[in-house]
N, C-alpha and C positions, 0 to 999 in steps of 0.2 A: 365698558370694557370687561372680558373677561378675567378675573382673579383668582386664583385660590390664595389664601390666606395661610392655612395650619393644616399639621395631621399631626392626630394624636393614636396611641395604642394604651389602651388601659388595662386593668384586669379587674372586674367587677366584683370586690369583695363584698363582706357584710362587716361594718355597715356605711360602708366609703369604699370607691372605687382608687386604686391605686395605680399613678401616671406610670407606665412603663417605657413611652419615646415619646417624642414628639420634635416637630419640625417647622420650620416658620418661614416665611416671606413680609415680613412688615417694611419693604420699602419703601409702600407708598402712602407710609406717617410721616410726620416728621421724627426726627431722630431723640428728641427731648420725651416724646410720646410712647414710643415703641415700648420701652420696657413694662409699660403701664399697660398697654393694649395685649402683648403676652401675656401677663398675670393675668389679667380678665378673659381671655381668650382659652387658656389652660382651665382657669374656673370656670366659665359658662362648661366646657367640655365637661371637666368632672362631674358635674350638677346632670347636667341632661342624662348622661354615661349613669349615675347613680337614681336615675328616674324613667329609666327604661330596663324594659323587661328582658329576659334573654328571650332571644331566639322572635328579636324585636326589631325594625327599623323604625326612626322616625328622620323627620325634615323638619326643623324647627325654625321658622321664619323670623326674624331680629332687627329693624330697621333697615341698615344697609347690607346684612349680612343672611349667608342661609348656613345655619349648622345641623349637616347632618352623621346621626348617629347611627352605630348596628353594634349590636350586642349580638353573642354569637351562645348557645347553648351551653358552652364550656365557659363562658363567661368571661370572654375574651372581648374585648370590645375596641372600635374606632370610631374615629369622631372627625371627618372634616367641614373647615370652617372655608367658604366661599362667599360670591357674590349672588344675585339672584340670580345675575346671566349662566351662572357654572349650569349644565343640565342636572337635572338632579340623578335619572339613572347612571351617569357617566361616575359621580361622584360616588353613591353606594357600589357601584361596580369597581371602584377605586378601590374604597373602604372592603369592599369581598377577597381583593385580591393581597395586598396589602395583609391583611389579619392572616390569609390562607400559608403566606412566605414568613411572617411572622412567627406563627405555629412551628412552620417547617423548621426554623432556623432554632428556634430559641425554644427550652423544652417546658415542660408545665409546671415542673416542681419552681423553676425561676418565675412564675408569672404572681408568686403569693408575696414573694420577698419581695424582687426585682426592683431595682432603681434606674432610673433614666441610666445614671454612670455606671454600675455594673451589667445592663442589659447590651448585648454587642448586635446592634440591629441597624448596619451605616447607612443601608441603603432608601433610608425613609427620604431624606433632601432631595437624591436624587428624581425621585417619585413626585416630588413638589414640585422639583425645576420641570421635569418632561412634561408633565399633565396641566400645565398653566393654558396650556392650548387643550382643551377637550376633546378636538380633532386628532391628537395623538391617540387616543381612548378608544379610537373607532374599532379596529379590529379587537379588543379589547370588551365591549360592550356585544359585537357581534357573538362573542364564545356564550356570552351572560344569558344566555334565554331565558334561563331559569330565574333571573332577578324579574322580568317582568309578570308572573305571579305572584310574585312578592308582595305585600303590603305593606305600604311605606305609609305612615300616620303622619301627616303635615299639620303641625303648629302653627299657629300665626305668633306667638311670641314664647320667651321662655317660659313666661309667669302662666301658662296655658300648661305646662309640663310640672312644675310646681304640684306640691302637695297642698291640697283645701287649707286654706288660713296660712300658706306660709307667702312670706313676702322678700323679692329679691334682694331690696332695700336692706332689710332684715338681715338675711345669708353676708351679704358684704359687708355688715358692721361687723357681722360675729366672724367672720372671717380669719381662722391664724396663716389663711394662704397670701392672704394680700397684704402689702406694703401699706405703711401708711398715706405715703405716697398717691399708691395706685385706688384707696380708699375715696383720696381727694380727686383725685381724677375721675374718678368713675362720678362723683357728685357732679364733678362741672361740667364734665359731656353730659349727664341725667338732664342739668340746669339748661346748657345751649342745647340739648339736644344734636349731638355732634358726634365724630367718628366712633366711637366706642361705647354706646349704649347702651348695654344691654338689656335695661331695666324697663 
């Protein structure tokens, strides 16, 4: 079945990307889980977000999940996290359109500070709820022509996007984003190999 899972909005500082929105559908965890799978779900974003270039797209393939990114020249960046079935042009066309009303709305000098709670941008859910069906997307995708010149770099995992000698394992010890909680969870999904893997 078709999912989107998250959208996020970042601003690609130096030398960490800082979260500006983000939005979620984690209904289809369980509810003991979800908190856990956000925090992972927010960090994989940061990570990829802080490993791509501007004026970059990539698809980064994850066990059950596809997260794709677009860093934009001014260093504005989006990040959604879906299933394999999401298309993938639908989703950067998503992530184009989204950053574009993003811009519009909210001005530059906010995007160095900006916090989730001081950034006023409501209408990012909204965008999760409509686009769970990709077929909403269509006339949407038809305006996009210009995405399909694009170059979209498809990863088969994150550890593919990673810098030489770093290990995700690694990134989630040293972690000051993750609970410790979500530290342990991310171990035992690792161990079953289950919902929130990302490693």
């Amino acid at each position: 079945m078709v999912k989107l899972f998250a959208l996020s909005v970042f601003y690609k500082g130096s030398p960490e990307a800082r979260l500006l929105k983000s939005t979620y559908d984690l209904q289809s965890f369980s509810f003991f889980q979800r908190t856990a799978v956000q925090e992972f779900m927010t960090f994989a974003s940061k990570t990829l977000v802080e490993r791509t270039q501007p004026a970059m797209r990539q698809s980064v393939k994850q066990d059950v999940y596809m997260c794709h990114v677009y860093v934009r020249t001014d260093n504005l960046a989006g990040v959604l996290i879906a299933d394999h079935e999401y298309p993938q042009r639908v989703a950067h066309t998503l992530i184009t359109k989204i950053l574009e009303e993003f811009a519009a709305k909210i001005s530059t000098d906010q995007w160095q500070t900006g916090t989730e709670s001081s950034i006023d941008f409501s209408i990012l859910p909204s965008y999760l709820a409509k686009y769970q069906d990709p077929k909403e997307a269509d006339a949407l995708t038809k305006m996009q022509n210009d995405l399909d010149e694009t170059k979209i770099i498809l990863k088969n995992t994150i550890e593919a996007v990673l810098e030489r000698g770093e290990k995700l394992d690694d990134m989630v010890a040293k972690s000051e984003n993750l609970s410790i909680q979500s530290k342990a969870f991310y171990k035992t999904a690792k161990k079953t190999n289950s919902c929130c893997n990302f490693g």
